[in-house]
C-alpha positions in Angstrom: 11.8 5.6 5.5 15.2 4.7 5.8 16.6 1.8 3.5 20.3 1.3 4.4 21.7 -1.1 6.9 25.3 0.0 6.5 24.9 0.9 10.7 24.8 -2.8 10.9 28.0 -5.4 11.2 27.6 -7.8 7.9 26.5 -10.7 9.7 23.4 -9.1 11.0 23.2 -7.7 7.4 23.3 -11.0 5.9 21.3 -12.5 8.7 18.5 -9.8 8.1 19.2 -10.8 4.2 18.3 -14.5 5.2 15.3 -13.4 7.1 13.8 -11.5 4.1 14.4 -14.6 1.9 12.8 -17.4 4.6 9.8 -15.3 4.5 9.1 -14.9 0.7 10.1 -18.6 0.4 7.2 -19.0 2.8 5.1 -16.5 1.1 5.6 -17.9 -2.4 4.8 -21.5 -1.1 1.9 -20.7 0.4 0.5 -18.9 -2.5 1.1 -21.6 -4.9 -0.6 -24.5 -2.5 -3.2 -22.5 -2.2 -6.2 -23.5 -4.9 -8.2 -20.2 -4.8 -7.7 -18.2 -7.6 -7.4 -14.5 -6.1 -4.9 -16.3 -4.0 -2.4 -15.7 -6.5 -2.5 -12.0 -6.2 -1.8 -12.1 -2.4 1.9 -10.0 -2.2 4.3 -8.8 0.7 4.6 -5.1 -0.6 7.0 -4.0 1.8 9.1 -5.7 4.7 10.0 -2.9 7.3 12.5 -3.7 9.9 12.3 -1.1 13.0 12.5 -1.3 16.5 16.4 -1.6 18.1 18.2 -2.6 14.8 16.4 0.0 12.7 17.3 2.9 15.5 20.6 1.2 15.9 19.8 0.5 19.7 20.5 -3.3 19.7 22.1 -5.3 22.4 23.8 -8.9 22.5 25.5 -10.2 25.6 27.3 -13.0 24.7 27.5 -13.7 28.7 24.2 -14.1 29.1 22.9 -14.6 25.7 20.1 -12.2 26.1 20.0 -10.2 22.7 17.7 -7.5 21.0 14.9 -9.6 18.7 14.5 -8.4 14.8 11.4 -6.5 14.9 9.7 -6.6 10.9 6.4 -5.0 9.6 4.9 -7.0 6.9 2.9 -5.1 4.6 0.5 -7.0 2.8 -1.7 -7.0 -0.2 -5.2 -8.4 0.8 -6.4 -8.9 4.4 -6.8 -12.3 4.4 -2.9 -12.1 4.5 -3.2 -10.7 8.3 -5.4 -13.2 8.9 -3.3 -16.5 8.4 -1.8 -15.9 12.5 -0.7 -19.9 12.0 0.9 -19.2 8.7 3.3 -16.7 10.2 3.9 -18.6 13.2 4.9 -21.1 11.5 7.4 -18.7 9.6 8.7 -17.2 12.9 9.0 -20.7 13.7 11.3 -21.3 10.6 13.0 -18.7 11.1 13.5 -19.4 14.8 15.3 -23.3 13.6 17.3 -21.3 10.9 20.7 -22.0 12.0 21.7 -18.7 10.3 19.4 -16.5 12.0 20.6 -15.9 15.3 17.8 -14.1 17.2 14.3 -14.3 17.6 12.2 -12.5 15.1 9.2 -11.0 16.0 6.2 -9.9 12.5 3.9 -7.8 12.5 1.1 -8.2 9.6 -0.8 -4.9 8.4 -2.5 -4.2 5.1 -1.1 -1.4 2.9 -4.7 0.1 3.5 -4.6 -0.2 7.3 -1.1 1.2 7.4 -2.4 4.4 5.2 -4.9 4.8 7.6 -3.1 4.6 10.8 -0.9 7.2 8.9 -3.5 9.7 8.0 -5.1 9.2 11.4 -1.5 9.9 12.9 -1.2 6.9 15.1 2.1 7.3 16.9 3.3 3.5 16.2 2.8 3.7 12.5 4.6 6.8 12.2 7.6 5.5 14.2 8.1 2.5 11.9 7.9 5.4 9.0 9.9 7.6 10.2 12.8 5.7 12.0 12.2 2.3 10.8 14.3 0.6 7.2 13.2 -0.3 3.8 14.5 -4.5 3.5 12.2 -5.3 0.2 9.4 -3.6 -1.6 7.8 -5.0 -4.7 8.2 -2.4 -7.1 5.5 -3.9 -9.5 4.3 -0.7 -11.3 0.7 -0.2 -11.7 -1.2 -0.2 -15.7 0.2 2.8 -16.9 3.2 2.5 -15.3 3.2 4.3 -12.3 4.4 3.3 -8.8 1.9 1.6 -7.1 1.7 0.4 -3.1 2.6 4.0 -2.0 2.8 4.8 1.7 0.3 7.8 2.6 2.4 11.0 3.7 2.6 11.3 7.3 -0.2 13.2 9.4 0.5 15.6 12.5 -0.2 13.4 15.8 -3.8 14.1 16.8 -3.9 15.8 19.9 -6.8 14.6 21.6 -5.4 11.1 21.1 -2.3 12.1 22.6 -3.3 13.8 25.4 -5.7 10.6 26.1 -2.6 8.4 25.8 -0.5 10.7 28.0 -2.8 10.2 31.2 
């Protein structure tokens, strides 16, 4: 995974910075009105942006003000995180008011442990966002004995019954 945006102008840069910091504002806010206690381990691990700015693909016409949407992967601690749907609308929605964000933004919510898995199994969506897609925050909390925790699995070869399925 890639995790520079110097293919981007600086004001989708710092619009993309802005994103990042609505949605751990969000995050972080959430957390602490929550009362349950294992609440307050719930994380964002990673933020992958992918899709037409990752690849470098995106469009604005100022003409018809049609223009590429940010595309994110959330990568989550817990799975009740994936499960809040009216949580993240309501950050999309945010986002979508934020007079310095200047697009629609579109998240996707997976568990680190779902995202392995869809790795290992080779599951052609996954491994695009890997492969192509950029890096925008990680927490880098280490684990007890100091290692690097929240690893993403190495990448599997695409199964080949799966993609001959998906090719008729």
């Amino acid at each position: 995974m890639k995790a520079s945006l110097d293919h981007l102008p600086p004001a989708r840069q710092a619009e993309l910075a802005r994103i990042q910091e609505v949605i751990l504002e969000e995050l972080e806010t959430c957390i602490k009105a929550d009362v349950k206690a294992r609440a307050k381990r719930y994380r964002l691990l990673k933020l992958v942006l992918f899709g037409s700015f990752a690849k470098g693909t995106w469009f604005e016409d100022s003409r018809s003000g049609r223009a590429s949407d940010v595309d994110l992967l959330a990568i989550v601690s817990h799975e009740a995180l994936t499960e809040m749907s009216a949580f993240w609308g309501e950050v999309e929605d945010r986002l979508y008011s934020d007079p310095l964000v200047k697009r629609d933004v579109s998240i996707i919510v997976h568990t680190l442990q779902d995202v392995n898995r869809q790795l290992k199994d080779g599951q052609y969506f996954f491994s695009e966002i890997i492969q192509q897609g950029i890096l925008l925050f990680e927490d880098t909390e280490p684990d007890k004995n100091g290692n690097p925790k929240n690893l993403i699995a190495k990448l599997a070869p695409p199964d080949p019954q799966r993609s001959a399925m998906l090719a008729k």
